[in-house]
N, C-alpha and C positions, 0 to 999 in steps of 0.2 A: 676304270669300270665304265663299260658303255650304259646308254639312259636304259636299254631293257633289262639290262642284270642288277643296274639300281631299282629297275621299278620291282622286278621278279621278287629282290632282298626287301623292300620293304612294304609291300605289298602284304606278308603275312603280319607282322605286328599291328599294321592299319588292319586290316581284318580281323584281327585278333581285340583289338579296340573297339570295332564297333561291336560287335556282336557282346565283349562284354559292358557296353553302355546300353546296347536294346536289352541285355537282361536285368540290368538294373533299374531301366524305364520301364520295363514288363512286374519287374517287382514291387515297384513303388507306386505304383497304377498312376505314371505319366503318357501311357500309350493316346491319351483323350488330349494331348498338351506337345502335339507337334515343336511350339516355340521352344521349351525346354529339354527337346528329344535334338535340335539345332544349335542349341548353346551349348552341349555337353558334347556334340559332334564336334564342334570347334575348339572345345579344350581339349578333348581326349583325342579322337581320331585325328585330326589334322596332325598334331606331333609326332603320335605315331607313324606316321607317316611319310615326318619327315627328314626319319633320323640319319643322320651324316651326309644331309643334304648341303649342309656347308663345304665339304669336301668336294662333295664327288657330283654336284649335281650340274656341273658348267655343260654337259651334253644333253640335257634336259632341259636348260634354259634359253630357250632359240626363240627368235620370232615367229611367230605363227602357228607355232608347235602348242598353243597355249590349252586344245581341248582337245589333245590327241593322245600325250602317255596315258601308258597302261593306269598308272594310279588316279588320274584325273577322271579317268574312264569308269573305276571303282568306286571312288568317290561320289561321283554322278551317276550312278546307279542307287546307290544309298542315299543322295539326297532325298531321290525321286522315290524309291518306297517308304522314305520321312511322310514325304509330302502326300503319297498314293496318288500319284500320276500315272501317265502310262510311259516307256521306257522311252518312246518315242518323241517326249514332250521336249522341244526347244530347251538347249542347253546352257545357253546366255539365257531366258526366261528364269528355270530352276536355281541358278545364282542367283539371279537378282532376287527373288522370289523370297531367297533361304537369308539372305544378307550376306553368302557367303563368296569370297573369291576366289577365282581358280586356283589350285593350288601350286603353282608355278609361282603367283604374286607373294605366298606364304616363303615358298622357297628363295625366292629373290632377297625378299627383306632381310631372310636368317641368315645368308650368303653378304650382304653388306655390312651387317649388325657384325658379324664375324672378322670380315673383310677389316673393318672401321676400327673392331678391337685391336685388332693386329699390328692398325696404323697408331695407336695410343699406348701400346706396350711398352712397358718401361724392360722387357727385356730383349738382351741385346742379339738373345740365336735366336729369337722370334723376329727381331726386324731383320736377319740379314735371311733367314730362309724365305722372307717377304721377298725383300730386295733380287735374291737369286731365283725364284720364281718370276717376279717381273722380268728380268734379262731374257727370259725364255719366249716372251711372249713372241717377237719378229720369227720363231722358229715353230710354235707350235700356236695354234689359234684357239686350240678349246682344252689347252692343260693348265690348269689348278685356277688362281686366279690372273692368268692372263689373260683370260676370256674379260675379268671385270676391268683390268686396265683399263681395256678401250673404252669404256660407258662413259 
């Protein structure tokens, strides 16, 4: 799966998550309580967002690419009408701003977390489909996790 068909695929359930966390902030009259419209963003939306990120997301995680996918883009639109800035407002500011971090650092850690469990599994066709994904890596540079070998 290349990084725009994973951003395309999950792109609707992050969408689909915020909107029903603003109607639960609209129902619950937190719309005056920014903070709490930013911590239910980070539980809710960011998962949503980032689902079978462990898998498929070694195309998405590139240097420098860190404020360019499509869902990062989405996400940072939504912080900034959390916040009521203008769409224009410095992008590294509105994270720091929200406490929150690009969502690439989200997908990295769930990709290790994942990565790490794989290396602790007490089962044996889980480490050898490790193992035979690692072989591949000298052949392909950004399939499955041979992209994280090299870290």
């Amino acid at each position: 799966m290349t990084a725009s068909e994973l951003a395309e695929h999950a792109a609707i359930p992050m969408l689909a998550a915020a909107h029903q966390m603003l109607g639960f902030v609209w129902d619950t009259a937190l719309c005056d309580k920014p903070f709490a419209s930013l911590k239910l963003a980070k539980a809710y939306v960011v998962p949503a967002g980032m689902f079978g990120c462990q898998v498929s997301s070694s195309g998405v995680l590139r240097e420098g690419d860190v404020l360019r996918p499509t869902l990062q883009t989405l996400y940072l639109n939504f912080l900034k009408g959390t916040l009521g800035v203008k769409l224009s407002a410095p992008d590294w500011a509105v994270l720091r701003e929200c406490a929150h971090e690009p969502l690439q650092f989200y997908w990295f850690r769930a990709v290790i977390r994942f990565y790490n469990g794989l290396l602790s599994s007490y089962s044996a066709t889980l480490k050898r489909a490790l193992h035979a994904d690692l072989k591949l890596v000298p052949r392909a540079k950004t399939l499955g996790f041979g992209y994280f070998a090299r870290l």
